[in-house]
N, C-alpha and C positions, 0 to 999 in steps of 0.2 A: 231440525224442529219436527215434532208431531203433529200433528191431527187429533187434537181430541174428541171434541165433538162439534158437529155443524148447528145450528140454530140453537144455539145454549139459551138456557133462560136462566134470568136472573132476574128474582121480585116480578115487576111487571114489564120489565123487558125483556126481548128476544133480540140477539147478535148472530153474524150469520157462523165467523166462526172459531174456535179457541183453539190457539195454540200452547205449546210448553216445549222449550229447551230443553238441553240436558242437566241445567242448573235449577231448574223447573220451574225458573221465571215466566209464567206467561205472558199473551202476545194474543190481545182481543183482533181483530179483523174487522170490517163495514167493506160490504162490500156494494158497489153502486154499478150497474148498465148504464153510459153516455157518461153526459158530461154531469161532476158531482154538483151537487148544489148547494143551498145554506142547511137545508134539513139534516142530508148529513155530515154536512161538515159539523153540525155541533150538536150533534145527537149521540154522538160515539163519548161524548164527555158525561151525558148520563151513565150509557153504560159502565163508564170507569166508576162513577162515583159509586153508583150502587152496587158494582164485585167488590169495590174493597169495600164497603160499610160490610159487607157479608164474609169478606177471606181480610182482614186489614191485614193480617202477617205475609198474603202474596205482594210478589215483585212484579207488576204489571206494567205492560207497555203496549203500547195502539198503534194501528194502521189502517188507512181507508185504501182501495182500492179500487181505481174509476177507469171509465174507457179513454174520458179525458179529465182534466184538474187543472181549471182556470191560474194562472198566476195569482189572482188575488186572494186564491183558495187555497194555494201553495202558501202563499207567504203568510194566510191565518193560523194553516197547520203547524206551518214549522213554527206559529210565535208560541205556539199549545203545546211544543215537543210531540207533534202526532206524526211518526211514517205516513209517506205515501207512493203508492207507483199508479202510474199508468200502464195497463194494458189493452193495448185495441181490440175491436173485438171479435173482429178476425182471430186474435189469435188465441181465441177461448174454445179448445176441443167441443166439437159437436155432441162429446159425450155430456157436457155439463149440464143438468137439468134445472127445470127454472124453479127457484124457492117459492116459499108460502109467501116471502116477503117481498118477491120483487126482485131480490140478488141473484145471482148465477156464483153458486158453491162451488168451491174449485178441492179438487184432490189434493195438487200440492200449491203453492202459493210462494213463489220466490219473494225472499223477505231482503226490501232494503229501503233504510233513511233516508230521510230526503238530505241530509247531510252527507249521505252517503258512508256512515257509520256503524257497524253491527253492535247493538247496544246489549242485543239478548246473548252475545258471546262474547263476555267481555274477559279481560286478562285478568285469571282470579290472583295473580299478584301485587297487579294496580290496584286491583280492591281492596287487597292487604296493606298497602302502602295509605289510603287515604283512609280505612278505618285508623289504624295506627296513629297517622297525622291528627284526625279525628280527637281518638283517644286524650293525645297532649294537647290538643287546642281549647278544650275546654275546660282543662284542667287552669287556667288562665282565669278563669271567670266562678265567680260566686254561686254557690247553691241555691234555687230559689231564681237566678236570672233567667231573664228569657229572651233566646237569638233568633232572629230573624234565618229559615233555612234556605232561602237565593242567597243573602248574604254570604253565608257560610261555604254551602256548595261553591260556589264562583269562587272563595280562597283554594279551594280543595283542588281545583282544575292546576294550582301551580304544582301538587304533587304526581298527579298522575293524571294524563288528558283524555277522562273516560266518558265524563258527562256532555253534552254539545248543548252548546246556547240554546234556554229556554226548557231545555227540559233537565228537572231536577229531581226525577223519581229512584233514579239510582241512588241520590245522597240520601233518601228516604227511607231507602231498602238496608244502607248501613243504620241509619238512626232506628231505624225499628229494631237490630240486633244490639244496638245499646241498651235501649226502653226494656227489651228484656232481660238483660241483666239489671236493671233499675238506676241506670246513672241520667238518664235522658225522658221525661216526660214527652210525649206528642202533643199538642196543646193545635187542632188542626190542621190544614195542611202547611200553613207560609209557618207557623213556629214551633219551637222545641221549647223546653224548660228543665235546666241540670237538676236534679233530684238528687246526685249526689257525685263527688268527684273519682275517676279513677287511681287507681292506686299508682 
């Protein structure tokens, strides 16, 4: 992963810092000194909303990163599909300077789920397979209907097990490459609406 930029802003907020793959999914960052707390536990989910109101065709995924993450703050993040690591803070090089916001910017940022799954490397084959599966499932259903995307996603885990419980932004990332070819409306984030059936 890169480093693109540190304190990005986006509208009226500032995150400490964005990442991008090689598939150039980005990979927002919060990052917190001590133990996290409820501010940013769900303050990261503004951020989300307002890069995609601004990029909606990016593939985005989150991570806070604290010195410590309460259990209970674990178990909110993971119900949000949010990354998160602990690192103490000892083990933050002396080199890292303190932000405008309160964060301590890190150069690189080892990236891993709290499921312990690499979401932003995923097997561009898998992804073939449940586009595909995608493709014919809705072909099942009327023009004009509109599904539920957890429903959907959670079928989609039987072709390839790329998505982890709760977070459904990858099946997102294939429905946006439907939307633009026109077979799949976005009709917010929980549903889709067929617009017209694949061939």
């Amino acid at each position: 992963m890169v480093l693109k930029e540190r304190q990005h802003r986006v509208g009226n907020y500032i995150f400490d810092l964005l990442f991008e793959d090689r598939h150039g999914a980005k990979l927002i960052v919060e990052l917190q000194k001590g133990t996290l707390d409820r501010n940013h536990t769900y303050k990261i989910l503004d951020y989300y909303d307002e890069y995609k109101n601004r990029n909606p065709d990016h593939f985005v995924e989150l991570m806070i990163i604290a010195n410590r993450i309460p259990r209970e703050r674990r178990d909110r993040l993971s119900s949000y599909g949010i990354a998160f690591k602990e690192i103490a803070e000892s083990d933050f090089p002396d080199s890292y300077s303190k932000s405008e916001s309160g964060s301590d910017p890190q150069h690189e940022s080892p990236v891993e789920h709290g499921d312990g799954m690499d979401h932003l490397d995923w097997d561009m084959d898998a992804l073939g397979q449940v586009e595909s599966w995608l493709r014919e499932y809705i072909k099942d259903y009327s023009v004009g209907e509109t599904l539920k995307v957890g429903n959907v996603a959670r079928r989609s885990r039987q072709v390839a097990h790329i998505l982890p419980d709760g977070n459904i932004e990858g099946f997102r990332h294939l429905l946006g490459r439907l939307a633009a070819e026109g077979y799949v409306e976005l009709t917010g984030k929980q549903y889709f609406r067929i617009t017209k059936k694949p061939e």
